[in-house]
VEXDREN-2710 file (C-alpha; in Angstrom, 1 decimal):
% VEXDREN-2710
k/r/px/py/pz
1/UNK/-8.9/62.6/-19.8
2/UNK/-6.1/64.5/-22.0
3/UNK/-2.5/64.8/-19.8
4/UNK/0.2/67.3/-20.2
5/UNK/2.6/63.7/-21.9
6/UNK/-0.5/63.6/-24.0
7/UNK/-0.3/66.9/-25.1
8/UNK/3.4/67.1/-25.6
9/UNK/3.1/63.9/-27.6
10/UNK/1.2/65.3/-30.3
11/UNK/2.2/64.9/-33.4
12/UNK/2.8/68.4/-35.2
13/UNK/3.2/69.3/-38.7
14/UNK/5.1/72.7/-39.6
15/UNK/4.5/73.6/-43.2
16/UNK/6.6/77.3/-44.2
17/UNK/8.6/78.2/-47.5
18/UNK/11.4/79.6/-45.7
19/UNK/13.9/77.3/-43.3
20/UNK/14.7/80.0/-41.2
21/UNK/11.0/80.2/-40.1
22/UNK/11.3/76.2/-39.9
23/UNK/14.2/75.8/-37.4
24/UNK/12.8/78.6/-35.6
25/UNK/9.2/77.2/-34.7
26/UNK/11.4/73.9/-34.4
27/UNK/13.3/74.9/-31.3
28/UNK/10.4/76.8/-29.5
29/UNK/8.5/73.2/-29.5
30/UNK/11.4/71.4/-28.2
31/UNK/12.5/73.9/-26.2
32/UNK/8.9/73.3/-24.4
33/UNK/9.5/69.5/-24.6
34/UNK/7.1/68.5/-27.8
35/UNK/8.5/65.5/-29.0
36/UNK/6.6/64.1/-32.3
37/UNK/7.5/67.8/-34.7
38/UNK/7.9/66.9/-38.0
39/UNK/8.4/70.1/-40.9
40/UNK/8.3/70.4/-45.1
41/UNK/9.0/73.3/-46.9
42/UNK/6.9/71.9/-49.8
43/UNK/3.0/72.9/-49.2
44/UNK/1.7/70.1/-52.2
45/UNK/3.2/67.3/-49.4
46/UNK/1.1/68.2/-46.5
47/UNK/-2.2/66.4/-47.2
48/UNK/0.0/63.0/-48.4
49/UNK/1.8/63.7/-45.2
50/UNK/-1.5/64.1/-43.3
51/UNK/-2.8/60.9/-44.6
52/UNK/0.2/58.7/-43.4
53/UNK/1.0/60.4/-39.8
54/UNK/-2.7/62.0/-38.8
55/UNK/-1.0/65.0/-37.4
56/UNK/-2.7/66.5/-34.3
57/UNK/-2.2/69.8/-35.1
58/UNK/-0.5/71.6/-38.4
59/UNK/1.2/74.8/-38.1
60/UNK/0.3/76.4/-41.7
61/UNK/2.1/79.4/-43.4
62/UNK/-0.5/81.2/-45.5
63/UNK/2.1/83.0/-47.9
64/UNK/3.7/80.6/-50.3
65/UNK/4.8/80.0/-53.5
66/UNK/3.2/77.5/-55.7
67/UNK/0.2/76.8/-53.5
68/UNK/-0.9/78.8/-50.6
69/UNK/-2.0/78.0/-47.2
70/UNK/-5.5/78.8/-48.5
71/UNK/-5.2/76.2/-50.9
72/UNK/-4.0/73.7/-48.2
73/UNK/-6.5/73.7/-46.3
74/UNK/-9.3/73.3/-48.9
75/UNK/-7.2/70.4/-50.2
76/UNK/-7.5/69.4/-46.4
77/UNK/-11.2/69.4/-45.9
78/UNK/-11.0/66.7/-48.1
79/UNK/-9.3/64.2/-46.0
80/UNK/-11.4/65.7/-42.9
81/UNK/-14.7/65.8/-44.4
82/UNK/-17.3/67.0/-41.6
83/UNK/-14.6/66.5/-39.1
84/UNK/-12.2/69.1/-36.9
85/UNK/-9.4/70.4/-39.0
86/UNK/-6.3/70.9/-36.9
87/UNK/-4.6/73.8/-38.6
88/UNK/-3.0/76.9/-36.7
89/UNK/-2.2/79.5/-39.1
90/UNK/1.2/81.8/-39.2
91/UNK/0.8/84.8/-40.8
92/UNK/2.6/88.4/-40.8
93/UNK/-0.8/89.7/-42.4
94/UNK/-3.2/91.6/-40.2
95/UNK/-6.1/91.2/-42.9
96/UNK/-5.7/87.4/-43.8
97/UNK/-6.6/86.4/-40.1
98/UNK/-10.5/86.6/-41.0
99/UNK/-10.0/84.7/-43.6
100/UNK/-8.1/82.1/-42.6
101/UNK/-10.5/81.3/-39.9
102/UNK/-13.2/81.6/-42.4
103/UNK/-11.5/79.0/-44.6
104/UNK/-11.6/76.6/-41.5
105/UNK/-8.4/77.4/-39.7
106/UNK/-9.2/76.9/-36.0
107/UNK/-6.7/79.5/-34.3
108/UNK/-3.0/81.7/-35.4
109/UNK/0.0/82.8/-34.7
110/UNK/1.2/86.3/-36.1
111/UNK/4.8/86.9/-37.4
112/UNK/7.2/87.8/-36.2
113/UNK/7.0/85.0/-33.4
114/UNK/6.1/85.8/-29.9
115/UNK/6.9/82.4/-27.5
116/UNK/4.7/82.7/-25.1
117/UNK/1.7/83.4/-27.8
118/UNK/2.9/80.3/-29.6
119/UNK/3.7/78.2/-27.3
120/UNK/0.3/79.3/-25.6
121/UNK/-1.6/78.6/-28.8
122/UNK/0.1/75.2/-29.9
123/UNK/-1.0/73.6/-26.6
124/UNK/-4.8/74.8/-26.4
125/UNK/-5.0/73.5/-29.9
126/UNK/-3.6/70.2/-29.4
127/UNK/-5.5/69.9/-26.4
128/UNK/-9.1/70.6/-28.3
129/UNK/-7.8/68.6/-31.2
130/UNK/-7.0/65.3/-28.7
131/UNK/-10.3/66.2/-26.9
132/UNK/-11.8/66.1/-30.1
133/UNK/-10.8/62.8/-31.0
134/UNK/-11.4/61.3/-27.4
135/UNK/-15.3/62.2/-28.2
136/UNK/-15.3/60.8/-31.8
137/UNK/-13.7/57.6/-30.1
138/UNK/-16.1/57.7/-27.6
139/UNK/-19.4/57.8/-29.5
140/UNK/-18.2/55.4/-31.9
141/UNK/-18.0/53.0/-29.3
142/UNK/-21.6/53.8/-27.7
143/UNK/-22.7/53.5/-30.9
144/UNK/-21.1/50.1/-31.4
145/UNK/-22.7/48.8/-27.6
146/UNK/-26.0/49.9/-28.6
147/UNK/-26.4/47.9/-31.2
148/UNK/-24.8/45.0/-29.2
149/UNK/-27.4/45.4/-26.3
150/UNK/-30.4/45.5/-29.0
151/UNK/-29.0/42.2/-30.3
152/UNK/-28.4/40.7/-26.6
153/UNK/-32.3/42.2/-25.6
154/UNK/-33.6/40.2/-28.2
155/UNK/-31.4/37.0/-27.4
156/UNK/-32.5/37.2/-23.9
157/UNK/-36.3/37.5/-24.5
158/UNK/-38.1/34.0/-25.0
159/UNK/-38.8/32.9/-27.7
160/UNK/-42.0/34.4/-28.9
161/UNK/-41.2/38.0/-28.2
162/UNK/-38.3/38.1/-29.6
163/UNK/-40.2/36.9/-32.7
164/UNK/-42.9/39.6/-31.9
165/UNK/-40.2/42.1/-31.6
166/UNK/-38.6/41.3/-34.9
167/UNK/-41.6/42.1/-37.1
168/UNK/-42.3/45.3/-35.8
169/UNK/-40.6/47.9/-38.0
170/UNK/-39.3/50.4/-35.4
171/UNK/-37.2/46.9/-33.9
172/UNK/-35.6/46.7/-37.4
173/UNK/-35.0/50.6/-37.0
174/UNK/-33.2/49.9/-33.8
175/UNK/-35.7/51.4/-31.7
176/UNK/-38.7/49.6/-29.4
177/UNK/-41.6/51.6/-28.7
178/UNK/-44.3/49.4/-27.7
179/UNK/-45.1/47.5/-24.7
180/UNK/-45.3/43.6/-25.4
181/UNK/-46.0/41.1/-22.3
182/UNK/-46.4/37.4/-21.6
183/UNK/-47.4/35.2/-18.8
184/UNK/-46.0/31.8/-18.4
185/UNK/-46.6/28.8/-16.0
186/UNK/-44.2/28.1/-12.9
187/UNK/-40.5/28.1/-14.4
188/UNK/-37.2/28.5/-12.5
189/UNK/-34.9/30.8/-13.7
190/UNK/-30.9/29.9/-13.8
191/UNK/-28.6/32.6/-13.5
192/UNK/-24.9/31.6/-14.1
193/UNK/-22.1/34.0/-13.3
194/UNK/-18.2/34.2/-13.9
195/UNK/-16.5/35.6/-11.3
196/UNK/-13.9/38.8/-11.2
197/UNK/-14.5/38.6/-15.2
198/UNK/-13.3/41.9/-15.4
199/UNK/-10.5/41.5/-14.1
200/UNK/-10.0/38.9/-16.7
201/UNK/-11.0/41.1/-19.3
202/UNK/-8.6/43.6/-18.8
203/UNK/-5.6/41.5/-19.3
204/UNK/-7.2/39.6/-22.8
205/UNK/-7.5/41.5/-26.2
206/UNK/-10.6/41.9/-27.5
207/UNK/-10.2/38.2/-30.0
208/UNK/-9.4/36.0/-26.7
209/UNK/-11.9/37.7/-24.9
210/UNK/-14.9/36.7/-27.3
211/UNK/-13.5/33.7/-28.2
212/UNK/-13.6/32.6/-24.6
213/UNK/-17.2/33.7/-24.6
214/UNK/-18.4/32.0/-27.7
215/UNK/-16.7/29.1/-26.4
216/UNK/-18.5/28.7/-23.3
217/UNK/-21.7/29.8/-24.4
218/UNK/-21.4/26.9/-27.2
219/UNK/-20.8/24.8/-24.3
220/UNK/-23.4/25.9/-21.7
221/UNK/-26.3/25.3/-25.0
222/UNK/-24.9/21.8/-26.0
223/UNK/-27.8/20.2/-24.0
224/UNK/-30.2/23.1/-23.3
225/UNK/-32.6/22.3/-26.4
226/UNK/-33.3/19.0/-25.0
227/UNK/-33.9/20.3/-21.4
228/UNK/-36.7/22.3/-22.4
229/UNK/-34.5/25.3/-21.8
230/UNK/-33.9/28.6/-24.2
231/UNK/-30.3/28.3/-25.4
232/UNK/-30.0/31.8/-26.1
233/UNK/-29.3/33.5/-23.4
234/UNK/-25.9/34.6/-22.7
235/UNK/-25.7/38.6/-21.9
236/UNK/-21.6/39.3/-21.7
237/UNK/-20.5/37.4/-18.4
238/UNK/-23.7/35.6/-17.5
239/UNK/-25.6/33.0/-18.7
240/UNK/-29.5/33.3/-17.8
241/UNK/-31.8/30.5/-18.5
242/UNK/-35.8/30.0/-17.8
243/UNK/-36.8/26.6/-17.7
244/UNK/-40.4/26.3/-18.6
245/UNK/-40.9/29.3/-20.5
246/UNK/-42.1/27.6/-24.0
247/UNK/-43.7/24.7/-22.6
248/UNK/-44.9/23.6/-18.8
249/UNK/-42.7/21.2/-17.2
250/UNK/-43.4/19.5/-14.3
251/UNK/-39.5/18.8/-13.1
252/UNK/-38.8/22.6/-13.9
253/UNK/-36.9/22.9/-10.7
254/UNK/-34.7/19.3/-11.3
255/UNK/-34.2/20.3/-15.0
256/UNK/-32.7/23.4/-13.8
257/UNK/-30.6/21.9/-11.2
258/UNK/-29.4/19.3/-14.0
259/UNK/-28.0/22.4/-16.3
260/UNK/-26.3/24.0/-13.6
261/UNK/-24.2/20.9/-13.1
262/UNK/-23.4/20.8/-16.6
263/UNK/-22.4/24.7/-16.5
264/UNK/-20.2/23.8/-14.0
265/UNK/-18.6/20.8/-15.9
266/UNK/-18.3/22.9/-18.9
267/UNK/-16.2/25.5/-17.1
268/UNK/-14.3/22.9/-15.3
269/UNK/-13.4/21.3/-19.1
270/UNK/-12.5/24.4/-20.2
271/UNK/-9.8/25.4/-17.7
272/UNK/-8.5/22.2/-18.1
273/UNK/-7.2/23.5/-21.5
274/UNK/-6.9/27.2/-21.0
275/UNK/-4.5/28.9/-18.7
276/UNK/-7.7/31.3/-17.9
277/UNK/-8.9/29.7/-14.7
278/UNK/-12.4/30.8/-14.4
279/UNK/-14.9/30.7/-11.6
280/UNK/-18.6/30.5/-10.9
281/UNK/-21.8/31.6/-9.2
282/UNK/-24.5/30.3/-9.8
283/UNK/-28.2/31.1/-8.7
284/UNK/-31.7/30.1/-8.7
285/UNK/-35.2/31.3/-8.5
286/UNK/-38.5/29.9/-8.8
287/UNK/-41.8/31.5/-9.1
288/UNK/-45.8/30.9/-10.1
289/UNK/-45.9/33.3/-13.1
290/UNK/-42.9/35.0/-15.1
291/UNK/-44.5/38.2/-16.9
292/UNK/-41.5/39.4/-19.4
293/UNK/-41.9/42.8/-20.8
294/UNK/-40.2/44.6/-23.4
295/UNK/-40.3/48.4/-23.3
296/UNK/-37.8/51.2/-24.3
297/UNK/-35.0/48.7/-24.3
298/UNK/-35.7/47.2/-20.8
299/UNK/-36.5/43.2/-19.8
300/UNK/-37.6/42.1/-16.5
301/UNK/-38.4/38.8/-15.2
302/UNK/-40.5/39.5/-12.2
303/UNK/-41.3/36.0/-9.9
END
């Protein structure tokens, strides 16, 4: 959620011909405690400006000399092509309000200055504007996780589906559509936990974090392929394994057993060289049939 500090610490551009109009816009803001105002008198610097700083919100003088705020703001579509562009216009014209909002302005502020309507404007603006970019941020990074979970749905599918799944054309799309299921013999299913990992995660950046992942997965498959276990399992925190699933083992149960104790081993390894001291839980299921099925994104294992 946007806070008031958020708000006041929005960085603001005013662009005007005349410094009078400059120091006077100036003082309102600081007099209402904004803290990142920044000013030019030279209209042909604001979208170099705009590139460097990313301003929140530019106050915009539509009459000056040179180029106009008109011209401005088309030279700033450019930089925010099919995004929100975060100009307020000040103008002393009645008529050019339309316009300006026509030409993509998103609010303004008429001359000469009233505080309250400024200081009333500035804030909704930069409010909308950092509200704006909180949703961008967001969806960027839903986008990102979906195409992580289809990559971990078709790591944690045996074998033979996942292989299914990959030929199909809506897979490759990023979408599955169909139902696809298998039956397999007895198998125990391994399911390998690290504890108060988010707590961990909180306090690692984002290179530690997946290199500590990578690192243990790497080490939890060392010895999988011979075991008669899928090495490609690991979803985030947990490691899941089916022992079984390609081919019927009578010791499915022992085998199982074996890998845990070599999950534990690998942890204990690693935080003999990390200062990350990580924990365990493991668990353990056995059942007569495993039926996986793959259907709008969704695996279960039902014993």
């Amino acid at each position: 959620m946007i806070s008031a500090m958020d708000i006041l610490r929005g960085k603001i551009l005013i662009v005007d011909d005349q410094e009078a109009n400059v120091q006077l816009l100036e003082q309102m803001l600081r007099g209402a405690k904004y803290t990142n105002i920044s000013s030019t008198m030279d209209p042909s610097q604001v979208c170099e400006l705009h590139l460097i700083h990313h301003y929140d919100l530019i106050l915009l003088d539509l009459m000056m000399p040179g180029m106009d705020g008109f011209q401005v703001m088309e030279n700033l579509k450019d930089i925010e092509k099919g995004s929100y562009l975060p100009v307020l216009v000040v103008t002393a014209q009645p008529d050019h309000k339309l316009r300006a909002l026509k030409a993509g302005a998103k609010d303004f502020v008429s001359k000469p200055f009233d505080l309250a309507e400024v200081l009333l404007r500035v804030h909704n603006m930069l409010e909308v504007r950092l509200l704006h970019q909180e949703m961008k941020e967001l969806y960027a990074r839903l986008a990102a996780e979906k195409k992580v979970s289809e990559r971990m749905l078709l790591n944690v599918l045996p074998a033979s589906l996942a292989e299914r799944l990959q030929e199909r054309p809506e897979v490759k799309l990023g979408s599955f559509t169909e139902l696809i299921t298998e039956s397999h013999a007895e198998v125990t299913v391994l399911f390998a936990d690290l504890l108060d990992f988010t707590k961990f995660a909180e306090g690692a950046s984002a290179e530690v974090l997946m290199g500590v992942l990578d690192e243990l997965s790497s080490r939890f498959d060392e010895k999988a392929v011979n075991s008669g276990i899928d090495p490609s399992r690991t979803i985030g925190n947990a490691y899941l394994a089916a022992v079984g699933l390609t081919d019927a083992l009578a010791q499915h149960s022992i085998q199982a057993s074996r890998k845990a104790l070599e999950i534990v081993e690998a942890v204990d390894r690693f935080n003999e060289h990390s200062r990350f001291k990580l924990k365990l839980r493991i668990g353990f299921d056995t059942g007569t049939e495993v039926s996986s099925v793959a259907f709008n994104r969704k695996v279960n294992y039902d014993l």
